[in-house]
C-alpha positions in Angstrom: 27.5 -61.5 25.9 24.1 -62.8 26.7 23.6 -65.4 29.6 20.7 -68.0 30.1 20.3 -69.6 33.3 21.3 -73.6 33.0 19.1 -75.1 36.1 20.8 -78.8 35.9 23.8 -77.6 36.4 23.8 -74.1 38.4 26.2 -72.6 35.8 25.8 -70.2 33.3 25.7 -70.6 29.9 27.5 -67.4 27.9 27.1 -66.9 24.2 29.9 -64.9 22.9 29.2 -61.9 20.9 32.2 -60.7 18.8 32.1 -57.5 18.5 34.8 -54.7 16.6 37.9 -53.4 18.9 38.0 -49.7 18.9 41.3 -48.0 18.4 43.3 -47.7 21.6 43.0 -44.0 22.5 46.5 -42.3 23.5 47.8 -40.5 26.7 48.2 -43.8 28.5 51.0 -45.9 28.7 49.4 -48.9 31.1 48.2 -52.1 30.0 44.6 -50.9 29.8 41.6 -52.8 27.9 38.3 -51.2 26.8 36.5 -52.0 29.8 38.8 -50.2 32.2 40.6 -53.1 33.7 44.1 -52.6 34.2 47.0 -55.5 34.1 49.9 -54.9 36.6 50.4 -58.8 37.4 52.7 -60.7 34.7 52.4 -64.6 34.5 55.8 -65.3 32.6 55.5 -69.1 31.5 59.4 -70.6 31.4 58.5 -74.3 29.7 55.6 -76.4 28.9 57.2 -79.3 30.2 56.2 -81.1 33.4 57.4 -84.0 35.6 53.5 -84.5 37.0 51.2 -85.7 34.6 47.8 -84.2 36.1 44.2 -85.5 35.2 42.9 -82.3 34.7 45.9 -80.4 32.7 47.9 -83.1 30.7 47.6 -86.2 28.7 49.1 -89.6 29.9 52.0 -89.1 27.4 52.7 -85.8 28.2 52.5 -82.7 25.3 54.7 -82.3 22.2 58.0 -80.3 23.1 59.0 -77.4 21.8 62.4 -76.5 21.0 64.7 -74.9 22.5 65.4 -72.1 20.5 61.6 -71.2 20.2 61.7 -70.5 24.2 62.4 -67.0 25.4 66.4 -67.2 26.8 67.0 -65.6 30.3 67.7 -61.9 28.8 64.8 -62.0 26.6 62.5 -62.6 29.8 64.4 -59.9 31.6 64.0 -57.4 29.3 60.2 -58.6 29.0 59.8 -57.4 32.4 61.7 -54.6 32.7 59.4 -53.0 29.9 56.3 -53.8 31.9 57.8 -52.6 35.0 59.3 -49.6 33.7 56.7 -48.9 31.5 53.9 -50.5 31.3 52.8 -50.7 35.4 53.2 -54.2 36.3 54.0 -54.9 39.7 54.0 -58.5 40.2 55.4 -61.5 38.6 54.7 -64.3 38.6 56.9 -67.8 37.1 54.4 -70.7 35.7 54.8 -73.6 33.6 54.6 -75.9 32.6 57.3 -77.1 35.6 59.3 -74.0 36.0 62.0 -75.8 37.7 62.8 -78.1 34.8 64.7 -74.9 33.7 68.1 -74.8 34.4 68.7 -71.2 34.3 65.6 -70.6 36.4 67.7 -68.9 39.5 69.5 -66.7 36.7 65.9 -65.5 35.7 65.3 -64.6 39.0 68.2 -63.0 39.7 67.7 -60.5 37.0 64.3 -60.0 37.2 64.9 -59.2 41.1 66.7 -56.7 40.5 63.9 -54.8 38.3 62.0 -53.9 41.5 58.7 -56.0 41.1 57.4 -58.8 43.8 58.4 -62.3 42.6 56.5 -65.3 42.7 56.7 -69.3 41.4 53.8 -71.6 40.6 55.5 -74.7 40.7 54.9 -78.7 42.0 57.7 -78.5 44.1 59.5 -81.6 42.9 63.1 -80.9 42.9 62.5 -77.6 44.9 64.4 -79.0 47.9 67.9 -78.4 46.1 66.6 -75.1 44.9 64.6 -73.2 47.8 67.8 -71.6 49.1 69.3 -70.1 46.0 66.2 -69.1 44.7 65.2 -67.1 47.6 68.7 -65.5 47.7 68.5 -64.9 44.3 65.3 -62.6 45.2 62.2 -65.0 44.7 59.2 -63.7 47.6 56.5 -66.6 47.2 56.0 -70.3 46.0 52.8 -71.6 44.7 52.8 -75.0 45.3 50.4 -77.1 43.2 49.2 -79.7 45.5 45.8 -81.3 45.5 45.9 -83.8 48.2 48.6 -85.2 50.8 47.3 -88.2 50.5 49.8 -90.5 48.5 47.7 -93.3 46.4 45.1 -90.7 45.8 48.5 -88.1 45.0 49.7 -90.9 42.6 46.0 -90.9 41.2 45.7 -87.6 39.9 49.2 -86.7 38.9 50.2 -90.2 37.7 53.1 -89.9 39.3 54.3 -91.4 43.3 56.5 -88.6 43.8 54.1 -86.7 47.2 57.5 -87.1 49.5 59.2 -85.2 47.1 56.9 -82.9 46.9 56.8 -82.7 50.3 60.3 -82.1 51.0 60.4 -79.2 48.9 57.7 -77.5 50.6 59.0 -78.4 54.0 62.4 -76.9 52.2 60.8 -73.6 50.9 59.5 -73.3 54.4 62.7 -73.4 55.6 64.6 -70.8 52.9 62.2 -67.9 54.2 59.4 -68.4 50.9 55.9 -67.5 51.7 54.3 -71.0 50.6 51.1 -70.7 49.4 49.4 -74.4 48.3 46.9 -74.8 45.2 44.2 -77.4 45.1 42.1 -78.8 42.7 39.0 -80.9 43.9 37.8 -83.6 41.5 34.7 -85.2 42.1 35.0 -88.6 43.5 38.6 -88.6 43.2 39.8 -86.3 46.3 37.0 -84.4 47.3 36.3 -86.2 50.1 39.9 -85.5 51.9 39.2 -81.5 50.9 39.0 -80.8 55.1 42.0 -82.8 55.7 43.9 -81.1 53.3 43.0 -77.5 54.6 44.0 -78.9 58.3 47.2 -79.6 57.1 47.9 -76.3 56.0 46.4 -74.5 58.6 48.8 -76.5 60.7 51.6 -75.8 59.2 50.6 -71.9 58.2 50.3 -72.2 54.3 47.4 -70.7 52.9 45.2 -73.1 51.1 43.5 -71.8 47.6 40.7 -74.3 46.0 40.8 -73.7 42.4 37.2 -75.1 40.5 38.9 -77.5 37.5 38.8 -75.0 34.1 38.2 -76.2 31.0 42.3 -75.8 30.3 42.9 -79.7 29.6 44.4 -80.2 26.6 42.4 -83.0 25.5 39.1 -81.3 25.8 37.2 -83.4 27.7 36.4 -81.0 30.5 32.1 -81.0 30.3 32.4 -79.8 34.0 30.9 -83.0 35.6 34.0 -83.5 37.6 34.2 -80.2 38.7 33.5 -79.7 42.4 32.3 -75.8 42.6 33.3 -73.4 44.9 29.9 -73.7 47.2 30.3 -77.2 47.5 34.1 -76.4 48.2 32.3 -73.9 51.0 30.0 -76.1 52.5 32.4 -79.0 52.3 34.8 -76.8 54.4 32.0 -75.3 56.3 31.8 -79.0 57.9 34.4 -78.9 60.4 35.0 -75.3 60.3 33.4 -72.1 60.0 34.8 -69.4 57.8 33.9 -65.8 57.5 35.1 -64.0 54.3 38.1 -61.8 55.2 37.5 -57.9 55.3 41.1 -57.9 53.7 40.5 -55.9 50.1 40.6 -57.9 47.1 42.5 -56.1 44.9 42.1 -57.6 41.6 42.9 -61.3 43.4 41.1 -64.6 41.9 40.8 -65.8 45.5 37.9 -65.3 47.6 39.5 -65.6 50.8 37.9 -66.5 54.3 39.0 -66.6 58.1 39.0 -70.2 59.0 37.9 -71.0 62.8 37.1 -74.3 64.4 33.4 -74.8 65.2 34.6 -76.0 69.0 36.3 -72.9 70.1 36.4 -70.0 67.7 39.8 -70.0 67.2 41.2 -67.8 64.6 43.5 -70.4 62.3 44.4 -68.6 59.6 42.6 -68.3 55.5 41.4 -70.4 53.3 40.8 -68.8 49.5 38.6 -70.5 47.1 38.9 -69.4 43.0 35.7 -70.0 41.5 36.8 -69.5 37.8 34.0 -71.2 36.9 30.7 -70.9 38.4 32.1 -67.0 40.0 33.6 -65.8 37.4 35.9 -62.5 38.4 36.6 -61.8 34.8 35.6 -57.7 35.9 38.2 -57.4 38.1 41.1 -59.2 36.1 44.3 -57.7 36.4 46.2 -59.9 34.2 48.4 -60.0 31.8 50.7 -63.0 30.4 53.5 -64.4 28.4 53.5 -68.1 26.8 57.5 -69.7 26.5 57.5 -68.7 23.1 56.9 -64.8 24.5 53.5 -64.3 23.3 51.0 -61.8 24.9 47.9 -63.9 26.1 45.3 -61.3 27.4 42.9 -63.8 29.0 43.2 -67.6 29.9 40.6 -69.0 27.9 41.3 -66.7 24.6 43.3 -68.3 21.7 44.4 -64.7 20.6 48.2 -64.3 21.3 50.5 -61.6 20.2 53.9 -62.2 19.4 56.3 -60.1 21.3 59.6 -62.8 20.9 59.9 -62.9 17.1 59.3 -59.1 17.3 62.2 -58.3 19.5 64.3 -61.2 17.8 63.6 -58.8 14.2 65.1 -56.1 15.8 62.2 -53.8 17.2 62.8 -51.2 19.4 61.1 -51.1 23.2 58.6 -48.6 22.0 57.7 -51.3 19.3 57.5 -54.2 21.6 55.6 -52.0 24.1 53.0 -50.9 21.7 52.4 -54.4 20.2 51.8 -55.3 24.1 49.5 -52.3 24.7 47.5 -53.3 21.6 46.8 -56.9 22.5 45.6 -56.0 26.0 43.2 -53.4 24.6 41.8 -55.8 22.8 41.2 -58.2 25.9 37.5 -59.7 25.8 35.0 -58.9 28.2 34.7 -62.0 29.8 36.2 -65.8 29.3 32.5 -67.3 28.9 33.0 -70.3 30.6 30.5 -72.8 31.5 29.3 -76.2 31.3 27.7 -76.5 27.9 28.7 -75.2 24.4 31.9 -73.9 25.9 34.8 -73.6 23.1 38.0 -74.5 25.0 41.1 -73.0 23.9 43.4 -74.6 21.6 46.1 -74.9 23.9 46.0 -76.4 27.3 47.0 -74.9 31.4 50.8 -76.2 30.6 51.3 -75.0 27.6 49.7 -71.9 28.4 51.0 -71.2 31.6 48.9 -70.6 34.8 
C-alpha cells in the first residue's frame, strides 16, 4: 500500500496493492491475520432493515429485503458465538443492523448469547427501545449504542427522513432507566448539523452518556460519498475545543476506534466526563483493529470496507461440523487486508452499504 499526500483535501490517498495470502500457519486457534492483529470483538448483524432512513447510510426508498429464511435464526447466531467464545477468543459482542430491534426474537438472542459468558452490546436508533430496555437488560444485554446525530428535531427529521427524535428520546431516557450503559453515536455532516456539534456533546455530558463523533465512511449505498460532506475528526476537535477543553484520556486503548478525551469547561476546569471521536477516515486505526463480523446472512466480513465475505450459514446449514465452521472463520480472517484504504479520491466503496453490512 503506497500513500501520496493529497494537499486539497488533508487525506490520504492509498493505492491498493494485492498481494498473495500465505497459508495460515497452525498452533493457533484465535482469529489471527498476517499482520498480527487479533479479533476478539464480534459485530453480529440481525437485519438490514431500518425504520430511519439516514443521508449518509440508506437511500430514500430504503434497500431491497432479504428473505427470511436467508437470515441467521436465533440458534444459528447462538451457536455462532459460542464457537468464537469458546474457541476462537472473542470477548465482546456486539448486535448491529440494520435496526436490530425490528427483530422480534431479538431478547431471545440475547438471552442465549448471555449465557455464553461474553460482554453484550446493541447498536441501535432507539426507536421502539422504550418497550424493550427492561427485558433486554434482564435478558443479559450490558450496553446500547444509540445512533443519534443531533437532538435537534427539524435538523433530526433532516438527516434521517424521519420525525421520530421523541421516540428516540424515550428510549434512551428508557435504557437509562433499565440499568444500560448508553453510549450515543454521531455523525457530523457539513452544513447540515455541524454547527449544533457542542450542543449535542452538552447534552450528553448532562445527562452522563458518552458522546462518540464518527467521520461519515464511504458505507452509503448509493456511492456518492466523495468525502466533501465529511466533517473530520480535527475539525470535530477544534469545533469541540470551542466551549470546552479536552485532554485525551490516559485510559489504554485497547484495540477501541474511539480516541477518547476528558471534557472540561474552559470557565472552571471541571472534569465532565469523555468525549471519543472515530476518525475512520482521515486517522485510520486499521493497525490496531480487533474486529471480526457477521452479515444477516452469517457471512464472515474481516474488514468494513472489504467485499470479501465467507460464508459460515450455508456451511453450517450443509451439515459441517464446528471444527469446519471454525476453520472456514479462521481462514477468512487470516486473509484480512492490511488496511481499508480509504480516502477522498479514487476510493472503491464496497458493494454493499453500513445497513446491509452491519456496523
Amino acid at each position: 500500500m503506497t500513500a501520496v499526500a493529497l494537499p486539497a483535501t488533508g487525506l490520504l490517498r492509498r493505492v491498493r496493492t494485492e498481494t498473495a495470502v500465505p497459508p495460515r500457519p497452525a498452533g493457533d486457534p484465535g482469529l489471527v491475520d498476517r499482520f498480527g492483529r487479533r479479533a476478539v470483538d464480534l459485530r453480529v448483524s440481525l437485519t438490514e432493515r431500518c425504520n430511519l432512513r439516514c443521508t449518509y447510510c440508506m437511500p430514500a426508498e430504503g434497500l431491497p429485503v432479504i428473505p427470511t429464511d436467508a437470515l441467521m435464526t436465533a440458534a444459528e447466531i447462538e451457536r455462532l458465538v459460542r464457537l468464537g467464545a469458546e474457541h476462537l477468543g472473542v470477548r465482546k459482542v456486539r448486535f448491529t443492523g440494520g435496526e436490530p430491534l425490528l427483530r422480534a426474537d431479538l431478547v431471545d438472542i440475547v438471552t442465549r448469547c448471555a449465557a455464553l459468558g461474553v460482554e453484550l452490546s446493541l447498536t441501535t436508533n432507539a426507536i421502539g427501545l422504550a418497550a424493550r430496555a427492561q427485558a433486554l437488560r434482564d435478558a443479559g444485554l450490558e450496553r446500547v449504542n444509540v445512533s443519534l446525530d443531533t437532538v435537534d428535531p427539524d435538523v433530526f427529521a433532516t438527516v434521517t427522513r424521519r420525525p421520530f427524535l421523541a421516540r428516540v428520546l424515550e428510549g434512551v431516557a428508557a435504557a437509562d432507566a433499565a440499568g444500560l450503559g448508553v453510549k450515543v453515536n454521531a455523525v457530523l455532516l457539513r452544513g447540515v448539523n455541524d454547527h449544533l456539534a457542542v450542543d449535542l456533546l452538552t447534552w450528553c455530558l448532562e445527562r452522563g452518556h458518552e458522546l462518540r463523533f464518527i467521520e461519515q465512511m464511504p458505507l452509503d449505498p448509493g456511492h456518492a460519498w466523495d468525502g466533501t460532506s465529511m466533517v473530520t475528526a480535527a475539525e470535530t476537535r477544534a469545533m469541540l475545543g470551542e466551549r470546552y477543553v479536552l485532554t485525551p484520556d490516559q485510559a489504554p486503548r485497547d484495540g477501541a476506534p474511539a480516541e477518547r478525551f476528558r471534557v472540561a469547561p474552559r470557565e472552571t476546569g471541571e472534569d465532565l466526563g469523555t468525549v471519543g471521536v472515530i476518525a475512520s477516515v482521515t486517522e485510520s486505526f486499521c493497525a490496531d483493529c480487533t474486529r471480526t463480523r457477521l452479515t444477516a446472512e452469517g457471512h464472515v466480513r474481516s474488514c468494513l470496507f472489504s467485499d470479501q465475505e465467507s460464508d459460515l450459514l450455508g456451511l453450517m446449514r450443509d451439515g459441517a461440523s464446528d471444527e469446519q465452521v471454525l476453520d472456514r472463520w479462521r481462514l477468512a480472517m487470516w486473509a484480512k487486508p492490511r488496511d481499508h484504504g480509504d480516502d477522498a479520491d479514487g476510493m472503491v466503496h464496497p458493494t454493499r452499504g453500513m445497513s446491509a453490512i452491519g456496523g
